[in-house]
N, C-alpha and C positions, 0 to 999 in steps of 0.2 A: 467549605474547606479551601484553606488557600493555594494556588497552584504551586510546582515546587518548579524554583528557576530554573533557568535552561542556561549551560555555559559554551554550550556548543549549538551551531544553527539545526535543526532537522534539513534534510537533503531532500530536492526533491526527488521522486523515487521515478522518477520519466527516464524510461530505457530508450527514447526515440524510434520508437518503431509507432507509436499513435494509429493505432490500426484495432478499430472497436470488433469484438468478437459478437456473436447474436446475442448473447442477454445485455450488449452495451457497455462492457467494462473493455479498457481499452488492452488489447493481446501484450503490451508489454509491463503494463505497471500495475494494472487490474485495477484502476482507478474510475469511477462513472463519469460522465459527462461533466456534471456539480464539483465532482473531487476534483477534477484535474482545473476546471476553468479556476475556483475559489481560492486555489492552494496557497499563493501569496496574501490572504486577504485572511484564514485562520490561524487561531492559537494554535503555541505549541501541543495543546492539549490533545486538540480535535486532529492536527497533524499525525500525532501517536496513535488517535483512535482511527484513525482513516488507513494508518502503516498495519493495525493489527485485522484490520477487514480486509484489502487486500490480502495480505497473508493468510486467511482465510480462506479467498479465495481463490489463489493461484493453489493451494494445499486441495479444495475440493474439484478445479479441475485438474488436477494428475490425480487423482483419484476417479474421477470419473472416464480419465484418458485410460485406465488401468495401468498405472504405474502405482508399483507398491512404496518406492525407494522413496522419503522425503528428503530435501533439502534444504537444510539449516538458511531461515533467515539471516544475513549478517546484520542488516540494520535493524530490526529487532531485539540484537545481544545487546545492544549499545544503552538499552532501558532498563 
């Protein structure tokens, strides 16, 4: 399947705080070690897929924090 263009860059999703929590994903973007070094180096594709696992997992820790309340991705709507 061929990829479908991109008119606008992906952002990347670095809150600057680069500070890895115990399973490794970093506390502000929830990106792993791989995600965050590669990010210039992938497709937009893998960009997307890497935006919707993060989100993922910022969603499963406030859930695990016991926060009931979720908050709307913004860069998510933008797909």
């Amino acid at each position: 399947m061929a990829e479908q263009l991109e008119f606008f860059v992906i952002p990347n999703p670095c809150k600057g705080i680069c500070e890895s929590g115990p399973r490794g994903f970093c506390r502000g973007c929830y990106r792993n070690r791989e995600e965050r070094f590669m990010w210039m180096k992938l497709s937009d594709g893998q960009k997307r897929e890497i935006l919707r696992l993060c989100h993922a997992r910022y969603l499963r820790t406030l859930k695990n924090n016991g926060h009931d309340e979720v908050v709307p991705s913004k860069q998510l709507g933008l797909f």
